[in-house]
C-alpha positions as CSV (number, residue, x, y, z in Angstrom):
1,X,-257.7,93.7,70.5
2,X,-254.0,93.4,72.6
3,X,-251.4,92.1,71.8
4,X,-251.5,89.9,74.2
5,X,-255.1,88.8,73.0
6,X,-253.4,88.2,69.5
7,X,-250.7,86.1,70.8
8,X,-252.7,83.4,73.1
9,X,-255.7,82.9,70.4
10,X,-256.1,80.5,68.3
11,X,-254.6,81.5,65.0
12,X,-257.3,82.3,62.1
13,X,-255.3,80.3,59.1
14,X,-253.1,77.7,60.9
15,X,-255.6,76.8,63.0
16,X,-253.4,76.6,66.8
17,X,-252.8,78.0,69.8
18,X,-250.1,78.1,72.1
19,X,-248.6,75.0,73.1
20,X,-249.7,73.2,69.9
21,X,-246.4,73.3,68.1
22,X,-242.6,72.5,69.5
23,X,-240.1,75.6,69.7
24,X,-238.8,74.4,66.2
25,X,-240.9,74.0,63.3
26,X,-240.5,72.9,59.7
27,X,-242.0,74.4,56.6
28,X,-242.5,72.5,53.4
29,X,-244.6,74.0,50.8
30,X,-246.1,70.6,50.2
31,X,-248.5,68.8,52.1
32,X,-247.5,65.7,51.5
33,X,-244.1,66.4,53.7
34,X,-246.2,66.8,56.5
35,X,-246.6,63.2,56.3
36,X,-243.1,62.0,55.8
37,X,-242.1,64.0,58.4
38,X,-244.3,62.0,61.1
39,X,-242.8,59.2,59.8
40,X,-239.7,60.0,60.3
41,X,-240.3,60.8,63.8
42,X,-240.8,58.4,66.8
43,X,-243.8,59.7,67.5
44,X,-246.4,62.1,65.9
45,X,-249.8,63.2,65.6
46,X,-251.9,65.9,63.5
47,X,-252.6,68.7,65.4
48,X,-254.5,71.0,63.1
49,X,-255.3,70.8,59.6
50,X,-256.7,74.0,57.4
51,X,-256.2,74.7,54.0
52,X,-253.0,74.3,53.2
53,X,-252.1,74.4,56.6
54,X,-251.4,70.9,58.0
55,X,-249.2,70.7,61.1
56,X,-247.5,67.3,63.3
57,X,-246.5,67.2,66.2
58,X,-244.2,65.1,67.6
59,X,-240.7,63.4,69.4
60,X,-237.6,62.5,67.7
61,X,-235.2,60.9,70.5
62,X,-236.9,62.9,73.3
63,X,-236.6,66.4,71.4
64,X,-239.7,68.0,70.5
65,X,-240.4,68.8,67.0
66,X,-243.3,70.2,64.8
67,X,-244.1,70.4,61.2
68,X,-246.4,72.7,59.0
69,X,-247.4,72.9,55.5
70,X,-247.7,76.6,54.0
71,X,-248.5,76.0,50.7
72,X,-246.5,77.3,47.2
73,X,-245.3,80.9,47.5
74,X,-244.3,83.8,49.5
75,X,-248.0,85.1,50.5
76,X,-249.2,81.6,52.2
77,X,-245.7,81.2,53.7
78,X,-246.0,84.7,55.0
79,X,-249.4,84.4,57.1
80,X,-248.2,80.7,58.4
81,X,-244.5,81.9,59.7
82,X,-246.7,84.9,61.4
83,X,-249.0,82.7,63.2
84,X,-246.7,80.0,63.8
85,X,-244.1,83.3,65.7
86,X,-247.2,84.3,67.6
87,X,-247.7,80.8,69.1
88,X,-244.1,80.4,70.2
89,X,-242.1,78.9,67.1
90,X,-238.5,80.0,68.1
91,X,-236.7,78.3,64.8
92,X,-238.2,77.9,61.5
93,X,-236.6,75.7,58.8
94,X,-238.2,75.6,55.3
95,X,-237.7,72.2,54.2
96,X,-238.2,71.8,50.1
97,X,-237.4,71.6,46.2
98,X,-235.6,73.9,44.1
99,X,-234.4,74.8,40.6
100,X,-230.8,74.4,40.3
101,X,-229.0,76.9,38.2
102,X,-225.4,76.2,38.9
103,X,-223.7,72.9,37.5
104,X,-222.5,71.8,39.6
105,X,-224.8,71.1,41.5
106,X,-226.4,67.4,41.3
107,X,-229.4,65.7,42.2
108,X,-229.6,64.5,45.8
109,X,-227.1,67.5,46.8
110,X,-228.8,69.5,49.6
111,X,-228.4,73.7,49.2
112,X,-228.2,75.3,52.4
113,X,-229.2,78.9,52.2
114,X,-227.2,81.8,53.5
115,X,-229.6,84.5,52.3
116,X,-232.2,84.8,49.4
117,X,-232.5,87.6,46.9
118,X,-235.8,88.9,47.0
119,X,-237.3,88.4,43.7
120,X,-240.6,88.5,45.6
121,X,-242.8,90.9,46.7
122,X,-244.7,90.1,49.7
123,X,-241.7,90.8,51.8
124,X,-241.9,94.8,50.5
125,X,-245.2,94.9,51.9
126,X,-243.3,94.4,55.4
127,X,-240.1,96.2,54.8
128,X,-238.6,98.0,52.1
129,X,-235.6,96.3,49.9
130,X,-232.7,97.3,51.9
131,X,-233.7,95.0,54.1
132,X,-231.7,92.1,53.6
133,X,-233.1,88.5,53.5
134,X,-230.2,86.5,55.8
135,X,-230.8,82.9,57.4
136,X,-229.9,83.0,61.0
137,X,-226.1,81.8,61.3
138,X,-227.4,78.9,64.2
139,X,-229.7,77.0,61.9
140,X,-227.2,77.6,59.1
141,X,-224.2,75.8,61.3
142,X,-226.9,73.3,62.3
143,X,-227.8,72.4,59.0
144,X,-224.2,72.5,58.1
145,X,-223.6,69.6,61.0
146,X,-226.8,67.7,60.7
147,X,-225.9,67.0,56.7
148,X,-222.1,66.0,58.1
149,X,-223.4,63.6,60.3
150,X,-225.5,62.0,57.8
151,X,-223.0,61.9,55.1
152,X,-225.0,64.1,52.5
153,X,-223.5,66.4,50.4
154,X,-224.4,70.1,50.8
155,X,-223.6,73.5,49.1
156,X,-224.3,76.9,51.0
157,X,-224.6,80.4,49.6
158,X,-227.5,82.4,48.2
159,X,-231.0,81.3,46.7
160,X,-233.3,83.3,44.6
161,X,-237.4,83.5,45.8
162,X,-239.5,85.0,43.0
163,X,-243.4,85.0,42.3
164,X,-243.8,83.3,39.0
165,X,-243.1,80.0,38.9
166,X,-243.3,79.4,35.0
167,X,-240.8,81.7,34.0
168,X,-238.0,80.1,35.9
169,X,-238.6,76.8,37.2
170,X,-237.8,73.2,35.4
171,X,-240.8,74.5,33.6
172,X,-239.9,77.4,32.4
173,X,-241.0,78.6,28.4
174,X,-239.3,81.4,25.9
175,X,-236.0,82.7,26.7
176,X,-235.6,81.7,30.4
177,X,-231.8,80.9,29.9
178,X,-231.1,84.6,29.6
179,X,-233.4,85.7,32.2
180,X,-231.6,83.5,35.1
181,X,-228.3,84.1,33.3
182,X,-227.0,87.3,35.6
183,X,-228.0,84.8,38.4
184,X,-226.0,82.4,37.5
185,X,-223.4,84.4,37.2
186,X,-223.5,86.0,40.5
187,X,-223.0,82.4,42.1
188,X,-226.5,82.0,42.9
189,X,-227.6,78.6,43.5
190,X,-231.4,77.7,42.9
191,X,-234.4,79.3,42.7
192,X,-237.3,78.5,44.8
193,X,-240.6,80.5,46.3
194,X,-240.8,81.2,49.7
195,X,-237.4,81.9,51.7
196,X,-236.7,85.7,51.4
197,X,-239.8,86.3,53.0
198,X,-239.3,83.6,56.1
199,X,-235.9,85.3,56.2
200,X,-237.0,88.8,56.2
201,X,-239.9,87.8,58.8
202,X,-238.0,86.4,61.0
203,X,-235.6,88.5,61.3
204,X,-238.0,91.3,62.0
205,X,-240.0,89.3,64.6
206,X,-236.7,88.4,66.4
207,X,-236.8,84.5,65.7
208,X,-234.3,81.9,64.1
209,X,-234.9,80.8,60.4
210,X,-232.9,79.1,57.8
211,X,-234.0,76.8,54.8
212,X,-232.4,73.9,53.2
213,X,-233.5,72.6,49.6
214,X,-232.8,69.4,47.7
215,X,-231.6,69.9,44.5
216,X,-232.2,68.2,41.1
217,X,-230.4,68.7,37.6
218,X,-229.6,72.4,36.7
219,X,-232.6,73.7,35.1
220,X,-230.5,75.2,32.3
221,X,-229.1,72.1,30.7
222,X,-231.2,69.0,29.0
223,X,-231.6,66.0,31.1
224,X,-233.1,62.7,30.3
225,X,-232.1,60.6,33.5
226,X,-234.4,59.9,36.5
227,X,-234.3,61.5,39.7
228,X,-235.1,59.9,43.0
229,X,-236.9,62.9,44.1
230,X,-238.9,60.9,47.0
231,X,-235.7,59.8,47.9
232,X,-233.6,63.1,48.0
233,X,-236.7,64.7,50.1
234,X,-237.0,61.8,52.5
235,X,-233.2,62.7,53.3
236,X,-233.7,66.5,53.4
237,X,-235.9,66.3,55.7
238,X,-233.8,63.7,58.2
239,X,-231.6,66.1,57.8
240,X,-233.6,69.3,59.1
241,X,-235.1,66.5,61.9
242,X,-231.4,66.7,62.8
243,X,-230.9,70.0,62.6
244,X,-233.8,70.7,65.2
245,X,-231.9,68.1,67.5
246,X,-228.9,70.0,67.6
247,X,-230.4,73.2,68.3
248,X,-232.1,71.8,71.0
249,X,-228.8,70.1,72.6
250,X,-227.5,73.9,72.0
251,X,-229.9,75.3,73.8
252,X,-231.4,77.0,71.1
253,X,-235.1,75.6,71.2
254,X,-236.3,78.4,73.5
């Protein structure tokens, strides 16, 4: 089969061809985001739904904007930001939770993502490690300006994507404190699943990609008080809606 044949198919796991999803796309882990997204849009409709692949469609003020779940973890995130690259995605932005491990940082803040470390290891299956794992500096300064104009607050810096999910997350059991503890020390932020591989990815495909993350309480203290998680996401992902509209006005959505 061509290349060409690859790229005008429809794709095997996310279930599209070209023309079923806008130049930018974003990339919860969760399902359930597909849904909030539409609502947050003007207009939207389901284009494709397979395993955890679920994808919308849709307008916010004229600009064109899709959405696509990929699941919990590097591999599934992997075989979506493929496909969605081979159907014409230009800009990908992982919308999603995380596990804060500085302080400082507080629930409802929103962590924009410079770079990841890559704790993971479907990314080494593409490239070796001295490949780094950078956001694209456009979606970055988009973020940056879409969480300005909607008054949130933000961090950037570094993130860390690793594979097993119970041995650092809010979850974690045994010693986690000293696992994460050089992390913390080297400023990183949070720790999530999936963005050193959409980084490394996309910068070998030749595409935009950058990740924002809502944060909650550092996973390293004790904390008793509620968190409007639905609330935090619901603005997270205004703010990546935004983000797509300003790379569009940029001329960035081709």
């Amino acid at each position: 089969m061509s290349s060409q044949d690859i790229h005008s198919e429809k794709q095997h796991h996310i279930d599209m061809k070209r023309g079923d999803v806008a130049p930018t796309v974003l990339i919860p882990g969760d399902p359930g985001r597909v849904t909030l997204f539409a609502a947050l849009m003007d207009e939207a409709k389901k284009v494709a739904e397979n395993r955890e692949y679920i994808t919308y469609t849709g307008k916010k003020d004229g600009v064109p904007i899709s959405c696509t779940s990929t699941g919990l973890g590097c591999p599934p995130t992997a075989i979506g930001v493929e496909e969605l690259i081979r159907i014409g995605a230009k800009n990908i932005i992982r919308i999603g939770t995380c596990g804060a491990i500085q302080p400082f940082l507080a629930p409802g803040h929103m962590i924009i993502a410079t770079g990841a470390v890559r704790g993971e290891h479907t990314s080494e299956e593409l490239i070796n490690m001295e490949y780094p794992a950078v956001a694209d500096y456009h979606i970055v300064r988009a973020l940056i300006d879409a969480c300005e104009k909607l008054a949130l607050p933000y961090h950037i810096g570094i993130v860390r994507s690793h594979d097993a999910f119970y041995l650092e997350s809010p979850w974690a059991k045994g010693d986690f404190r000293k696992r994460l503890q050089p992390w913390v020390d080297m400023g990183v932020l949070a720790l999530e699943n999936e963005s050193s591989t959409l980084f490394v990815i996309s910068g070998m495909r030749g595409i935009r990609a950058g990740t924002i993350l809502t944060s909650g309480y550092s996973i390293l203290e004790e904390h008793t008080e509620k968190i409007h998680e639905e609330e935090n996401i619901r603005k997270m992902v205004m703010a990546a809606i935004e983000a797509a509209k300003l790379l569009q006005e940029r001329g960035l959505a081709q």
